[in-house]
Short mmCIF file of the C-alpha atoms (twelve columns), coordinates in Angstrom:
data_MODEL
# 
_entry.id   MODEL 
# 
loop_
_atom_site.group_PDB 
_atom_site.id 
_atom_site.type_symbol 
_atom_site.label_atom_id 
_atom_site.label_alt_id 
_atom_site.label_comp_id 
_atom_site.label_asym_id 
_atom_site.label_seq_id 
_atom_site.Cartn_x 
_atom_site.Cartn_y 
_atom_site.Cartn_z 
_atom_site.pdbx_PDB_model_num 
ATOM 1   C CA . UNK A 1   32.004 -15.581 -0.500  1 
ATOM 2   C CA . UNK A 2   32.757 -14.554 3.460   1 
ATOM 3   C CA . UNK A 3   30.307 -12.311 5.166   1 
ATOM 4   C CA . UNK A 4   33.219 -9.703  4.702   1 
ATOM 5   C CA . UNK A 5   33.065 -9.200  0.927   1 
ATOM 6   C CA . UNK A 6   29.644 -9.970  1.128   1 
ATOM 7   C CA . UNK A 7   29.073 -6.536  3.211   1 
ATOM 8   C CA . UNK A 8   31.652 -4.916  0.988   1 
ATOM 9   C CA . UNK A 9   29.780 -5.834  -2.659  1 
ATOM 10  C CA . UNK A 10  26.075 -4.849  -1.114  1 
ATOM 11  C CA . UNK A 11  27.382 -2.253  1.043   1 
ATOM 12  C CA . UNK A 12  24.712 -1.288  3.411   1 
ATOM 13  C CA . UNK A 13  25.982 1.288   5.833   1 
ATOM 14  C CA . UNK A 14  23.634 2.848   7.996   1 
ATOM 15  C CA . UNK A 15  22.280 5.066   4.134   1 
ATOM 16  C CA . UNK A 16  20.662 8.250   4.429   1 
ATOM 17  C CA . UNK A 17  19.477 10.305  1.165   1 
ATOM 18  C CA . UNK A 18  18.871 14.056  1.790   1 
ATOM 19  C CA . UNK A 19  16.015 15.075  -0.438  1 
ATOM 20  C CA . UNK A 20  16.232 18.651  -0.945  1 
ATOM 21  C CA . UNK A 21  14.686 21.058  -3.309  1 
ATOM 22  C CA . UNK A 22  12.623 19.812  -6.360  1 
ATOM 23  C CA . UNK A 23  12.975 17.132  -8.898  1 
ATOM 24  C CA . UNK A 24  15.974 17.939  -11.475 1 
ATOM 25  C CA . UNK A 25  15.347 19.349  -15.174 1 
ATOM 26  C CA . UNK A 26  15.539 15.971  -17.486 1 
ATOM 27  C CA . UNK A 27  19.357 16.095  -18.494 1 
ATOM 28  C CA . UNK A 28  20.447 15.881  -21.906 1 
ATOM 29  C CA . UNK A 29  21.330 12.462  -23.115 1 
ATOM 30  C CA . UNK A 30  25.046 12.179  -24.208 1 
ATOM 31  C CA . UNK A 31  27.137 9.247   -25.070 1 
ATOM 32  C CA . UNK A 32  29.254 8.204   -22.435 1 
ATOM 33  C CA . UNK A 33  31.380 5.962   -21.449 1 
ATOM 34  C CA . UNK A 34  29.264 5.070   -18.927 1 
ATOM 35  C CA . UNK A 35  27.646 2.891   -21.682 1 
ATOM 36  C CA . UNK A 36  30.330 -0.197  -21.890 1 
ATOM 37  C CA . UNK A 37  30.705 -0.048  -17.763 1 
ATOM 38  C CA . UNK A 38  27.180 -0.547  -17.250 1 
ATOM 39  C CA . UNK A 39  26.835 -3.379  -19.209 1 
ATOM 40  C CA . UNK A 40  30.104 -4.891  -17.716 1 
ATOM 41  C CA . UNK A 41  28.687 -4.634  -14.644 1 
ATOM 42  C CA . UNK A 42  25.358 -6.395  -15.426 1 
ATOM 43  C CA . UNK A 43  26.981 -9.088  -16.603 1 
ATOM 44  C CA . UNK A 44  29.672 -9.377  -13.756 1 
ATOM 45  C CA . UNK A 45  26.273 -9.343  -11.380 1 
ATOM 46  C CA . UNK A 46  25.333 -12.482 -13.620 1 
ATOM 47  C CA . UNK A 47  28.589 -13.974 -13.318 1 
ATOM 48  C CA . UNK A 48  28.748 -13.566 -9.840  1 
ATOM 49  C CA . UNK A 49  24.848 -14.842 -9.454  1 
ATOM 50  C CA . UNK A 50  26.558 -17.837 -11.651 1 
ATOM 51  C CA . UNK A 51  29.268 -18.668 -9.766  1 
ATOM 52  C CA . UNK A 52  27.408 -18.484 -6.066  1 
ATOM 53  C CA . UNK A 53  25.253 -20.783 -7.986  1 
ATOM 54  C CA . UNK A 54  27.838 -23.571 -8.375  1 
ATOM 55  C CA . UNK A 55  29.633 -22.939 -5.472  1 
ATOM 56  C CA . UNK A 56  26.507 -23.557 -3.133  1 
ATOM 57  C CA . UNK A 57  26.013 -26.240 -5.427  1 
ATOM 58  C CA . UNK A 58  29.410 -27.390 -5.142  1 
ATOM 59  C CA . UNK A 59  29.116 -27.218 -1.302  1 
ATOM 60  C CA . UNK A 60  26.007 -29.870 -0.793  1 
ATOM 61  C CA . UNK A 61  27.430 -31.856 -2.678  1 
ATOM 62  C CA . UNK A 62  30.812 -32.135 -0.571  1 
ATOM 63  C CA . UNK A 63  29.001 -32.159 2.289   1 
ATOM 64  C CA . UNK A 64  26.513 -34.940 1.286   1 
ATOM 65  C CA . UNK A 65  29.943 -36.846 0.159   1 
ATOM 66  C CA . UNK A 66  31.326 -36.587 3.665   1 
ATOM 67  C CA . UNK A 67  27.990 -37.405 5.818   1 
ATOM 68  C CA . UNK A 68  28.327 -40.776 3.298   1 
ATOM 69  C CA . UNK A 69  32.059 -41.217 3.409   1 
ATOM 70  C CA . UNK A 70  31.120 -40.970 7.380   1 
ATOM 71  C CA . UNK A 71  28.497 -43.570 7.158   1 
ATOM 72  C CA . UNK A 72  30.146 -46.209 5.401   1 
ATOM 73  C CA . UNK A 73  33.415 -45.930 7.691   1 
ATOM 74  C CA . UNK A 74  30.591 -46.488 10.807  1 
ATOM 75  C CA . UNK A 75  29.481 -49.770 8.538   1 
ATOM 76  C CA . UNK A 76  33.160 -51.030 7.685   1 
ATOM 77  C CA . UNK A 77  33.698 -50.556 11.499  1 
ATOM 78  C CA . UNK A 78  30.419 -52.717 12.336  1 
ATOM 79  C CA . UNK A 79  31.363 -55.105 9.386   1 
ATOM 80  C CA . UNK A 80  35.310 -56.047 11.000  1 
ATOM 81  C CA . UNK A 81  33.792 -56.423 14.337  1 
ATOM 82  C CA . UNK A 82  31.630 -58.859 12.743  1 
ATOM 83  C CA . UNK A 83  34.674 -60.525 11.320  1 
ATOM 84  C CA . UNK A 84  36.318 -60.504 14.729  1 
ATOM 85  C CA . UNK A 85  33.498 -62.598 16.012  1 
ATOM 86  C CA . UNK A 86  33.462 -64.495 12.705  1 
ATOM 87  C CA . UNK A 87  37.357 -65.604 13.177  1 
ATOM 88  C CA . UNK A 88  37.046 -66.508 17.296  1 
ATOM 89  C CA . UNK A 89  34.113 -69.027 16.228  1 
ATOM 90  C CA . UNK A 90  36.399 -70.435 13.593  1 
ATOM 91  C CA . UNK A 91  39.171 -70.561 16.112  1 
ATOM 92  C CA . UNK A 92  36.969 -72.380 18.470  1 
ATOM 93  C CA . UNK A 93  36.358 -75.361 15.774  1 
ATOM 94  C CA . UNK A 94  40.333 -75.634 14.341  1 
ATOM 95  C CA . UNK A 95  41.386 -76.041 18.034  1 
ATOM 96  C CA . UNK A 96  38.566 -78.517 18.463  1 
ATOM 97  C CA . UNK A 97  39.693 -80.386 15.426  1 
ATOM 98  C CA . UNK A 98  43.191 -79.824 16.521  1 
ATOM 99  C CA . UNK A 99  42.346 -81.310 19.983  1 
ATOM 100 C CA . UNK A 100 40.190 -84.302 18.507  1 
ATOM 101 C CA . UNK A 101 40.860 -84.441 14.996  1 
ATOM 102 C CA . UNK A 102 43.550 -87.329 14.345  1 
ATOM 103 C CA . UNK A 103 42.952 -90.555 13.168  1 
ATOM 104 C CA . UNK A 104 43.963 -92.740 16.140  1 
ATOM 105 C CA . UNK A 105 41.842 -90.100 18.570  1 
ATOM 106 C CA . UNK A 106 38.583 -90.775 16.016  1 
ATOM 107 C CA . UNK A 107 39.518 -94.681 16.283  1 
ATOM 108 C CA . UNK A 108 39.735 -94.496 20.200  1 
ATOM 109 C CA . UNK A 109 36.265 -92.828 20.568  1 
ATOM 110 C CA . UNK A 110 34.018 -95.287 17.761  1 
ATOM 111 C CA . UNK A 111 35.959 -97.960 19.619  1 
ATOM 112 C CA . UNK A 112 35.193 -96.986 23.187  1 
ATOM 113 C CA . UNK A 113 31.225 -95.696 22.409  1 
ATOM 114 C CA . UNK A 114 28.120 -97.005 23.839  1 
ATOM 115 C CA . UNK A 115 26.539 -95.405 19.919  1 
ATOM 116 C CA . UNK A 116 29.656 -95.174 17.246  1 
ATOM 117 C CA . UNK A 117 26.592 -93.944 14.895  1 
ATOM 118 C CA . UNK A 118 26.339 -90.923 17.299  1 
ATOM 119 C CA . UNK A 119 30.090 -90.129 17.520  1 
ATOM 120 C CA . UNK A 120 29.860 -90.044 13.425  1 
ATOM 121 C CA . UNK A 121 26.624 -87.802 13.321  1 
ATOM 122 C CA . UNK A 122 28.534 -85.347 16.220  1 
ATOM 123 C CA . UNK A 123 31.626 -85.279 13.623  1 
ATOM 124 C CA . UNK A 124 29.104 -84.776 10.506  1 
ATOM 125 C CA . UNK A 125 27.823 -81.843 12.509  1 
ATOM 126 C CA . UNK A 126 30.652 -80.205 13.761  1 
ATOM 127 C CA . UNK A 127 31.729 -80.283 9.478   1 
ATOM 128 C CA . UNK A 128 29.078 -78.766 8.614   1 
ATOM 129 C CA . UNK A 129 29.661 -76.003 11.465  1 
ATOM 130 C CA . UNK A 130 32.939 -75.327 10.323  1 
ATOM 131 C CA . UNK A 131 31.946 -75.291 6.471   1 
ATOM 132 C CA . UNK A 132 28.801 -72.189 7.148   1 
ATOM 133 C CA . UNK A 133 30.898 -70.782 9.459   1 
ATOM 134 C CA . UNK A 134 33.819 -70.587 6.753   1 
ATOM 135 C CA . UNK A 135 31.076 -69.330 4.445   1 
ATOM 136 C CA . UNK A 136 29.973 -67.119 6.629   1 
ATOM 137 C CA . UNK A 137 33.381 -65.742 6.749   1 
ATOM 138 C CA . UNK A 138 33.385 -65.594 2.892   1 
ATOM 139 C CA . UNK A 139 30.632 -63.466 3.003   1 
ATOM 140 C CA . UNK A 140 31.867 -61.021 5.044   1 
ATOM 141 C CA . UNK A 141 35.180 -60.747 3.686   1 
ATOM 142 C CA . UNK A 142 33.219 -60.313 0.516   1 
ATOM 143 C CA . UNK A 143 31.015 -57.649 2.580   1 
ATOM 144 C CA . UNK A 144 33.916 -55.771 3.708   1 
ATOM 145 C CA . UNK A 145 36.037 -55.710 0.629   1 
ATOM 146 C CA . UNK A 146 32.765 -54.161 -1.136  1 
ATOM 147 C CA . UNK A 147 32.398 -51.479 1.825   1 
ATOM 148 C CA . UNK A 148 36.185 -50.569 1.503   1 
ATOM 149 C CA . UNK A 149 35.924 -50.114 -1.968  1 
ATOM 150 C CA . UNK A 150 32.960 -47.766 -1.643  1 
ATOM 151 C CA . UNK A 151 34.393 -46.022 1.604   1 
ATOM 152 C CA . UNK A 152 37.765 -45.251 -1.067  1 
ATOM 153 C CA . UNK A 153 35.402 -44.068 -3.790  1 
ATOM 154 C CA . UNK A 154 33.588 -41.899 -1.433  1 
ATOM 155 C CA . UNK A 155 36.605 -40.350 0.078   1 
ATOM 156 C CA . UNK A 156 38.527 -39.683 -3.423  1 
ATOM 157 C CA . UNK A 157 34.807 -37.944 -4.522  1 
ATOM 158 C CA . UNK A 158 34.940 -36.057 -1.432  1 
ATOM 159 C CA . UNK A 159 38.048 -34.727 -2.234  1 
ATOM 160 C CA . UNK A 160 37.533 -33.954 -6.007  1 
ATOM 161 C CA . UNK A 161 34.449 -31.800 -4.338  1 
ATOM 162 C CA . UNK A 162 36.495 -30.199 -2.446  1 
ATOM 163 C CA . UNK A 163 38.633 -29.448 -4.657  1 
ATOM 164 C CA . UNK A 164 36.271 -27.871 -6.913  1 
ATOM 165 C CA . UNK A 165 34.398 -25.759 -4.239  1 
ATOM 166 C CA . UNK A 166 38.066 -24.303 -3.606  1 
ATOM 167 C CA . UNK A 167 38.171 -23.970 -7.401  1 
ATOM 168 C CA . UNK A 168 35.032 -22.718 -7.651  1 
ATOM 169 C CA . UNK A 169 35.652 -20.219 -4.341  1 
ATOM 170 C CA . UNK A 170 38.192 -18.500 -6.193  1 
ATOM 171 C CA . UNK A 171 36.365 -17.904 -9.220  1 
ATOM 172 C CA . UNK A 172 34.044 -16.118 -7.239  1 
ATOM 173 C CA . UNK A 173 36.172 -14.534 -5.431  1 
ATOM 174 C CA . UNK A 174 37.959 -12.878 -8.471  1 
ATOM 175 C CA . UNK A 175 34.314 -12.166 -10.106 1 
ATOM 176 C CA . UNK A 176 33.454 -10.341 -7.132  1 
ATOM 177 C CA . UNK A 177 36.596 -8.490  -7.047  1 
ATOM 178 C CA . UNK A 178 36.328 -7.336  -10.773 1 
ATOM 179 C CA . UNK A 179 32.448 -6.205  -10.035 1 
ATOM 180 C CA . UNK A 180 33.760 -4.184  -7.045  1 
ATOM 181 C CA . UNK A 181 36.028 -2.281  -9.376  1 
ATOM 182 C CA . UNK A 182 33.844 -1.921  -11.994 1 
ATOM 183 C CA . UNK A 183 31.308 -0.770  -9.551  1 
ATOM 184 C CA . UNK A 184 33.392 1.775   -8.634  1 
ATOM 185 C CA . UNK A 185 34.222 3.101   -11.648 1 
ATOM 186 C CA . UNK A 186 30.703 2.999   -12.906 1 
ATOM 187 C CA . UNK A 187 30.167 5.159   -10.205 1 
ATOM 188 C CA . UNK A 188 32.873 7.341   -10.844 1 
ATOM 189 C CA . UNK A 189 31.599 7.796   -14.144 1 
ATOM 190 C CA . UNK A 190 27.963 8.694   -12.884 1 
ATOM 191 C CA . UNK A 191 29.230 11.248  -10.150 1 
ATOM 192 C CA . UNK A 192 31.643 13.031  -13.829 1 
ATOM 193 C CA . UNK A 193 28.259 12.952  -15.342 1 
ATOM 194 C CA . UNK A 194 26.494 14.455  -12.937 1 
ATOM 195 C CA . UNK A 195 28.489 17.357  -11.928 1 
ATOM 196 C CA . UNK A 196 28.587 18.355  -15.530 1 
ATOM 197 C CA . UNK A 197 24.649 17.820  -15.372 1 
ATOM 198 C CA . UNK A 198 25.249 15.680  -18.601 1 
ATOM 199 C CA . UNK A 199 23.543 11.958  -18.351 1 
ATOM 200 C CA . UNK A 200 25.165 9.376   -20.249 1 
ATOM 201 C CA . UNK A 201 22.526 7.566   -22.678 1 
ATOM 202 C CA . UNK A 202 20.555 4.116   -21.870 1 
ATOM 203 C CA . UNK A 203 22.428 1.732   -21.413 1 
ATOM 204 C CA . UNK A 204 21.373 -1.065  -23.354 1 
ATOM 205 C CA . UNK A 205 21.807 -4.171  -21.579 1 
ATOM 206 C CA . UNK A 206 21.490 -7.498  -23.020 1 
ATOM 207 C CA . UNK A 207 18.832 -8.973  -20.618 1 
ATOM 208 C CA . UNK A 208 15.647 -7.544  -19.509 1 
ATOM 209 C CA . UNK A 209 14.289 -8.202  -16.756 1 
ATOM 210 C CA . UNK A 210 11.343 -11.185 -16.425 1 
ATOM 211 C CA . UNK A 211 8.410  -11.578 -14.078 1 
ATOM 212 C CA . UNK A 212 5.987  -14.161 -14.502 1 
ATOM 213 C CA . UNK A 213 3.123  -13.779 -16.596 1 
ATOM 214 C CA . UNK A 214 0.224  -12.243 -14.993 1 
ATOM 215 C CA . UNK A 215 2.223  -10.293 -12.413 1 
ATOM 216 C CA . UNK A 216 1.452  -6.887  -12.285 1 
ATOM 217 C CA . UNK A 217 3.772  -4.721  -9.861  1 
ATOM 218 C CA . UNK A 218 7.079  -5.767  -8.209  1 
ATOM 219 C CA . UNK A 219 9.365  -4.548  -5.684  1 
ATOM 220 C CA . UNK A 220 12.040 -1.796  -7.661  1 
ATOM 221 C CA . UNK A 221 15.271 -4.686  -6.913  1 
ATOM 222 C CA . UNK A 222 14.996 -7.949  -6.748  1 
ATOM 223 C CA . UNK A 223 17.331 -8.346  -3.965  1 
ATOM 224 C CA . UNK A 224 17.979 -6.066  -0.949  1 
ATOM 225 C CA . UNK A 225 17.806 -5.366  2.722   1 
ATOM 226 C CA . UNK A 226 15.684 -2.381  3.560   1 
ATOM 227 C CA . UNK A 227 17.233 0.860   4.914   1 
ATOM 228 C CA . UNK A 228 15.231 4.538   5.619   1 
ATOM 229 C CA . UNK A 229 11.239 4.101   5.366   1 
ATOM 230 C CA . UNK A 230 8.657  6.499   4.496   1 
ATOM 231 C CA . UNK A 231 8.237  9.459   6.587   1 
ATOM 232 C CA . UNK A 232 11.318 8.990   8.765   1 
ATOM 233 C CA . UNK A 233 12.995 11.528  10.787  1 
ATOM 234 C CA . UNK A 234 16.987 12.263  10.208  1 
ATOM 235 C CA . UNK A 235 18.954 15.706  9.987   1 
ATOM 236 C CA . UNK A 236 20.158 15.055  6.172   1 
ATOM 237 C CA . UNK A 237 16.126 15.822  5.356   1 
ATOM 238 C CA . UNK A 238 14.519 19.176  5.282   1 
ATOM 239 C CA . UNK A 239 11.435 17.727  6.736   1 
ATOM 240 C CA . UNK A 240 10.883 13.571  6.763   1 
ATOM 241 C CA . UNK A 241 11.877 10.720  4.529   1 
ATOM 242 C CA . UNK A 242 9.585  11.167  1.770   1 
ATOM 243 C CA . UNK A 243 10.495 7.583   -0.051  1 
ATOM 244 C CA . UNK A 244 12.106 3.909   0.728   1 
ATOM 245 C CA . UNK A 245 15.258 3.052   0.417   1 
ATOM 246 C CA . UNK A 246 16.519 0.000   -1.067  1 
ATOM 247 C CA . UNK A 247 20.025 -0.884  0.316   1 
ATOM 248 C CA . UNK A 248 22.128 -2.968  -2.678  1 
ATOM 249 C CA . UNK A 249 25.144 -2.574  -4.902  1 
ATOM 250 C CA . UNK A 250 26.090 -0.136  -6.884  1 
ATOM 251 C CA . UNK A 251 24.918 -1.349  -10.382 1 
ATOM 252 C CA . UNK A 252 22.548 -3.483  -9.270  1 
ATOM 253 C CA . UNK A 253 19.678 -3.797  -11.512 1 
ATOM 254 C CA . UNK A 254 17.051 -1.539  -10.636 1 
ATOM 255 C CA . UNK A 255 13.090 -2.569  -12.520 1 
ATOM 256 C CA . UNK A 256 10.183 -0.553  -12.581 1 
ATOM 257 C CA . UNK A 257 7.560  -1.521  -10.392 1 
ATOM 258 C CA . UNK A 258 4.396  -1.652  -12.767 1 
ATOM 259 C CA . UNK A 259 4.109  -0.962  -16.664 1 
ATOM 260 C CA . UNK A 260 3.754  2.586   -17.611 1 
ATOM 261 C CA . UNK A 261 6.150  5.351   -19.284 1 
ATOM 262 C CA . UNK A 262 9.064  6.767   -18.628 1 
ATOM 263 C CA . UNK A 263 8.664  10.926  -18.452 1 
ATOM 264 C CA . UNK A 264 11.491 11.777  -16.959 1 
ATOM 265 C CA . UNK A 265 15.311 11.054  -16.994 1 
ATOM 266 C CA . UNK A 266 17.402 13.957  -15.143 1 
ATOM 267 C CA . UNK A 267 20.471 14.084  -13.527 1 
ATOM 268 C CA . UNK A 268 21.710 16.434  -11.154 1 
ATOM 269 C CA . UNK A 269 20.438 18.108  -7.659  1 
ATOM 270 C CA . UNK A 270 19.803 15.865  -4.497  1 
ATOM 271 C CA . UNK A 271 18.469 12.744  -6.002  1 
ATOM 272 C CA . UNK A 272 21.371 12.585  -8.700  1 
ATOM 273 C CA . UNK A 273 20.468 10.215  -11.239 1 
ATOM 274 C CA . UNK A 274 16.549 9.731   -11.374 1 
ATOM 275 C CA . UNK A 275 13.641 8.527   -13.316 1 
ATOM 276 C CA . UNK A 276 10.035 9.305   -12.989 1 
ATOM 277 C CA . UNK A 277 7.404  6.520   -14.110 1 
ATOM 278 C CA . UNK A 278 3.991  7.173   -14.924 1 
ATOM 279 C CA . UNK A 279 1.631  4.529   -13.925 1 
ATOM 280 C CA . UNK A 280 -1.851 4.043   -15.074 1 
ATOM 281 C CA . UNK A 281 -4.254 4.954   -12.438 1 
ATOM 282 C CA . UNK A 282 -2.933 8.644   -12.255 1 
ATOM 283 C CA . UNK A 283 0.499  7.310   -9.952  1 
ATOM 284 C CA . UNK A 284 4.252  7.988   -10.475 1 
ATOM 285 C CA . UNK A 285 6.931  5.896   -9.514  1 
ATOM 286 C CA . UNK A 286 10.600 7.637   -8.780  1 
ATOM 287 C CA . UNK A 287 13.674 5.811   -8.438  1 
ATOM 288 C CA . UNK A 288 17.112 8.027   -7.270  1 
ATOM 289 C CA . UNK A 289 20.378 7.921   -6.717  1 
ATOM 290 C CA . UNK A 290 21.399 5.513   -9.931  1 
ATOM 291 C CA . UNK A 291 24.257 5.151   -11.159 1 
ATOM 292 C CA . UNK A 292 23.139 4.663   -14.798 1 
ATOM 293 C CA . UNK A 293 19.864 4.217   -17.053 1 
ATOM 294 C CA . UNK A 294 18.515 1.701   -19.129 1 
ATOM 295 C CA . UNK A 295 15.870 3.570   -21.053 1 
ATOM 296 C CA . UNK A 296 15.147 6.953   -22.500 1 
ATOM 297 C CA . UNK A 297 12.305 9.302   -21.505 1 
ATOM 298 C CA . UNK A 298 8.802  8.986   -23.112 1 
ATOM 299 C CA . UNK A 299 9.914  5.073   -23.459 1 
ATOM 300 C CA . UNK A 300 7.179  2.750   -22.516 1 
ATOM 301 C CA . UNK A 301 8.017  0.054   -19.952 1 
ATOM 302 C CA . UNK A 302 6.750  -3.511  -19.220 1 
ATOM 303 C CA . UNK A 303 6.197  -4.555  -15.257 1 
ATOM 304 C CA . UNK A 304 9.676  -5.930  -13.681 1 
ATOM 305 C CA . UNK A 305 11.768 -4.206  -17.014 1 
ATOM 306 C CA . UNK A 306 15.203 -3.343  -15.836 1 
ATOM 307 C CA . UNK A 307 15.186 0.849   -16.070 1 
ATOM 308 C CA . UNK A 308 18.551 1.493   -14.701 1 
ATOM 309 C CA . UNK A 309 21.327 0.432   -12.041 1 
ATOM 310 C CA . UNK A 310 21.451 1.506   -8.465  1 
ATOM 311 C CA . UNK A 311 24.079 3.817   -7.312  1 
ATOM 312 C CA . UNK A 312 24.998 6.765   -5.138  1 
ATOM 313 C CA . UNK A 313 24.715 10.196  -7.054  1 
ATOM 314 C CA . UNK A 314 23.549 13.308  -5.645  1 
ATOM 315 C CA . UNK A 315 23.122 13.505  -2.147  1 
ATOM 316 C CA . UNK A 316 23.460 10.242  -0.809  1 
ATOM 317 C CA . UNK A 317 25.952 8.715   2.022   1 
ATOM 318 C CA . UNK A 318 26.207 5.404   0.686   1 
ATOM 319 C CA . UNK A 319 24.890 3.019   -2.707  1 
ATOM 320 C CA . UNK A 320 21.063 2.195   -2.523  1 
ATOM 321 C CA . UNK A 321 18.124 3.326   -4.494  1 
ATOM 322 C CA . UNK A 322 15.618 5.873   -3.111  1 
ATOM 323 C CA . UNK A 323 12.068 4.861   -4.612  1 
ATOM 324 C CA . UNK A 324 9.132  7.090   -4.463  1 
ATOM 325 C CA . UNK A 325 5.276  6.382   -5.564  1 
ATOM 326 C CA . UNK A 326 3.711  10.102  -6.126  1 
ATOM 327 C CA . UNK A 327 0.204  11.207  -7.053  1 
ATOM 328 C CA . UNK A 328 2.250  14.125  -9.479  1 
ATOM 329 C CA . UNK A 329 5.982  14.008  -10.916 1 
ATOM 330 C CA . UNK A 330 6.997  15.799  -7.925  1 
ATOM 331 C CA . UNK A 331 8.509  16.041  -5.188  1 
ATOM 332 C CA . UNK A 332 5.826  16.559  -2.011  1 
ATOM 333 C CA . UNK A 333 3.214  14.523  -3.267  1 
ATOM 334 C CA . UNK A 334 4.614  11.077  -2.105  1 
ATOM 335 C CA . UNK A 335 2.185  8.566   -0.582  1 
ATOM 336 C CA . UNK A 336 3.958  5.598   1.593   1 
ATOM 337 C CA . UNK A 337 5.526  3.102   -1.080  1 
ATOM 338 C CA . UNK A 338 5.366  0.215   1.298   1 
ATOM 339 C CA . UNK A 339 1.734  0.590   1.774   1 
ATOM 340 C CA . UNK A 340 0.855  1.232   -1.901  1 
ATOM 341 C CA . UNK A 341 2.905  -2.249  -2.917  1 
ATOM 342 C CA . UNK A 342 1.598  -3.846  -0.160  1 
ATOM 343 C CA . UNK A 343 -2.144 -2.924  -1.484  1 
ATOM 344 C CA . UNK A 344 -1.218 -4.164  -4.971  1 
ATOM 345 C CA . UNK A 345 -0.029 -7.717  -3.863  1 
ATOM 346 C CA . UNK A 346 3.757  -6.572  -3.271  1 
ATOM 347 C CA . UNK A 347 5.437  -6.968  0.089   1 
ATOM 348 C CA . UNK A 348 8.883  -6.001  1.270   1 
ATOM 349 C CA . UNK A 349 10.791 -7.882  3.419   1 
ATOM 350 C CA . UNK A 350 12.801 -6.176  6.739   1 
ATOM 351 C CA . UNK A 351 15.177 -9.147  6.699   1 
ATOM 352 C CA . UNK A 352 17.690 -9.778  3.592   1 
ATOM 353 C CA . UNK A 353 16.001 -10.631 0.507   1 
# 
């Protein structure tokens, strides 16, 4: 996928979330068809996860095909030069023969030698010359029909790879076009909800997220390029940045960061779509801005578990998720989320991720 549509599927534009006012009454869960989009979505980010997959795969292994379609032309070109040598040294000998090769010519020399027996050994060994150098010859020929045959074979697998990283391209390609769209109109459905202060239910999706056993907080996305930190200044906020924001896709899968329960789901107000986590320890986790939900309130929830999809309700310029850690449910009493991660083992990365 170009750097073009890669921008246009995260979409990380310079995102500011104005926090204003206090943390929305939980909304009353509806069904919606906000349901079947959100788990069209998931499983278009899968597909799309898929298909970059094989297409990266798909590209090594075109490449690697080329660097040894490239190496084998450099031997074939080493082997004829070889060849070229090969055929003067046989030249040399036939017009040596030619020049002293008859019968009356070999009669004339045993006749006119101080040694005949060393005018037969010089023939003996010029024979035997011309028969390893005409094996040697062999050999090569042999040598270069073999390298021509693997030069072909390496060029026609090139070219099958290439044709299925094109194939593969526009897979992706359309994948990634039917995500945008359904992105879209997953949002379009969260923004309906929203202004009629009516949630859609969970959306049920088919896979939960996995950590590895024994890991006890992770970062709220997976993957993600950091936008507005903790106690930033902008003039969309009453007073300073009171979260971090995660810049990604709309629909992207959003996971809580530690196990705990869910005591709020609300929609509506400045942070749009929300959920509050409590954590043991006496700490809340928030995560705003979504465009849908994945579980319903007083639901317990497992470290890394997949609680809803990123979005841009409420009052947000752009899709990302805003992500709080709290010592109460509320708005105010946010401590810096990069820190408190940090502390437990987690850190977030300022680059792409």
């Amino acid at each position: 996928m170009g750097s073009t549509h890669r921008d246009r599927l995260l979409l990380v534009p310079a995102v500011l979330c104005a926090l204003l006012g206090t943390t929305a009454p939980a909304a009353t869960a509806s069904d919606g068809p906000g349901i079947g989009t959100g788990t069209e979505v998931a499983r278009l980010y899968d597909d799309a996860a898929k298909a970059t997959a094989a297409y990266e795969q798909g590209r090594r292994a075109a490449d690697a095909q080329r660097i040894q379609a490239v190496r084998l032309q450099g031997q074939l070109a080493g082997r004829r030069r070889e060849l070229s040598t090969i055929h003067d040294a046989i030249g040399g000998v036939a017009r040596e023969q030619y020049r002293t090769g008859s019968p009356l010519v070999l009669t004339a020399q045993l006749l006119l030698a101080d040694d005949p027996d060393e005018v037969m050994r010089g023939r003996r060994l010029a024979r035997q010359a011309e028969t390893a150098v005409n094996q040697l010859l062999g050999r090569a020929r042999q040598a270069e029909r073999r390298l021509t045959l693997a030069e072909r074979t390496a060029r026609a697998a090139r070219h099958a790879l290439d044709l299925r990283k094109a194939q593969l391209a526009r897979i992706k390609q359309s994948i990634a076009t039917k995500l945008e769209g359904a992105q879209w109109k997953l949002q379009g459905e969260a923004d309906r909800s929203v202004a009629a202060g009516r949630c859609a239910g969970a959306v049920r999706l088919e896979r939960r997220g996995e950590v590895p056993r024994g890991t006890a907080w992770v970062t709220p996305v997976e993957t993600y390029e950091l936008s507005a930190g903790f106690g930033s200044a902008g003039e969309r906020w009453a007073q300073r940045h009171t979260g971090q924001d995660f810049a990604v896709g709309i629909g992207a899968p959003v996971r809580s960061v530690g196990a705990g329960r869910v005591i709020s789901v609300s929609c509506g107000g400045g942070f749009g779509i929300e959920i509050v986590v409590q954590h043991p320890g006496g700490y809340y986790s928030q995560y705003a801005h979504l465009a849908a939900v994945t579980v319903d309130q007083g639901e317990q929830v497992l470290t890394g578990q997949w609680i809803g999809q990123a979005g841009t309700t409420g009052n947000s310029t752009g899709p990302h998720l805003h992500f709080e850690v709290r010592l109460t449910p509320y708005l105010g009493s946010g401590v810096d989320p990069a820190a408190w991660l940090r502390e437990r083992g987690v850190r977030l990365w300022r680059g792409s991720r």
